[in-house]
C-alpha positions as CSV (number, residue, x, y, z in Angstrom):
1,X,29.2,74.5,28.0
2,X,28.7,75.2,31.7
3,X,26.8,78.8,32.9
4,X,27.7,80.2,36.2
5,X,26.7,83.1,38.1
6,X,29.4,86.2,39.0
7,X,27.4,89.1,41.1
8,X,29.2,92.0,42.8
9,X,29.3,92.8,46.3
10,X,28.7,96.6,45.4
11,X,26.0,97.8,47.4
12,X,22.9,99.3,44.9
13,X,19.9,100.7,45.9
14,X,17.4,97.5,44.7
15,X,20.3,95.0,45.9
16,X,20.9,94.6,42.5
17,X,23.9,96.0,40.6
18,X,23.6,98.9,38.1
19,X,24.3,97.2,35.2
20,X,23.8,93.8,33.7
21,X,26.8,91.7,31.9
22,X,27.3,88.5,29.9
23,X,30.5,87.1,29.2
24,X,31.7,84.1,27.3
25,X,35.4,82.8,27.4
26,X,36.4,80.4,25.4
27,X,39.4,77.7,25.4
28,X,39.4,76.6,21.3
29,X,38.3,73.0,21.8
30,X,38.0,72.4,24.8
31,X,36.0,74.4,26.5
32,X,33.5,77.6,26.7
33,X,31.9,79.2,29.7
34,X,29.3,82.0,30.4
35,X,29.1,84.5,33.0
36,X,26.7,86.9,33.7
37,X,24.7,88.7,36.6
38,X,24.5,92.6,38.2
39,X,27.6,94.9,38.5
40,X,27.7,98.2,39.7
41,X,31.0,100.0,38.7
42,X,32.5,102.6,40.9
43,X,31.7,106.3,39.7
44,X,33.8,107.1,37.0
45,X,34.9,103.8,35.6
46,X,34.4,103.6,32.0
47,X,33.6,100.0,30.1
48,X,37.2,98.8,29.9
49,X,37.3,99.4,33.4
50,X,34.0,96.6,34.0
51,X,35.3,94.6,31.4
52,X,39.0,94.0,32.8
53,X,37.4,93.9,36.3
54,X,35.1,90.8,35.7
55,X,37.5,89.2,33.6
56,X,40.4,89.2,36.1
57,X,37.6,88.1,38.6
58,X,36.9,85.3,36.5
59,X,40.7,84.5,36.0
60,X,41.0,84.3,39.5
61,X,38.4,82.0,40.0
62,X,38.6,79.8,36.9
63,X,42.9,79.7,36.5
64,X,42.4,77.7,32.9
65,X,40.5,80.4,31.7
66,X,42.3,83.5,32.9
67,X,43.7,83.3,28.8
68,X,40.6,82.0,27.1
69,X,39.1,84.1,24.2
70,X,36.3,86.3,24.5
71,X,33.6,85.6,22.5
72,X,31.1,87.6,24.3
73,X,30.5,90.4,26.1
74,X,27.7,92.9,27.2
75,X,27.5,95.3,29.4
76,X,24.1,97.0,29.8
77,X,22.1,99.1,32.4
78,X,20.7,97.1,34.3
79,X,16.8,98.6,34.0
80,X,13.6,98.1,31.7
């Protein structure tokens, strides 16, 4: 299982996105990836929006996965 990294370019006030995701795709035996790091959506973008957002990102990066299962995925703000 490899882990990587995805961070938007989005400006945010802290240099750190908004909001915090995690998301596993999977290929049914043969492989499953994790991504996750700081997002921050444009105004008005609901969940879907994020969601189809990284994933197409991903796609684009990753080509094998761009059809992988989901297995994972939250979306939270990215606070304490």
């Amino acid at each position: 299982m490899s882990s990587q990294t995805q961070q938007s370019t989005a400006p945010a006030a802290t240099n750190q996105g908004s909001h915090h995701y995690v998301l596993t795709l999977e290929l049914p035996g043969r492989m499953s990836s994790t991504w996750y790091g700081t997002f921050t959506p444009t105004p008005g973008a609901s969940r879907h929006d994020v969601f189809t957002a990284l994933r197409n990102q991903i796609g684009e990066q990753n080509p094998e996965l761009s059809t992988g299962n989901v297995v994972f995925f939250s979306l939270e703000p990215n606070r304490l």
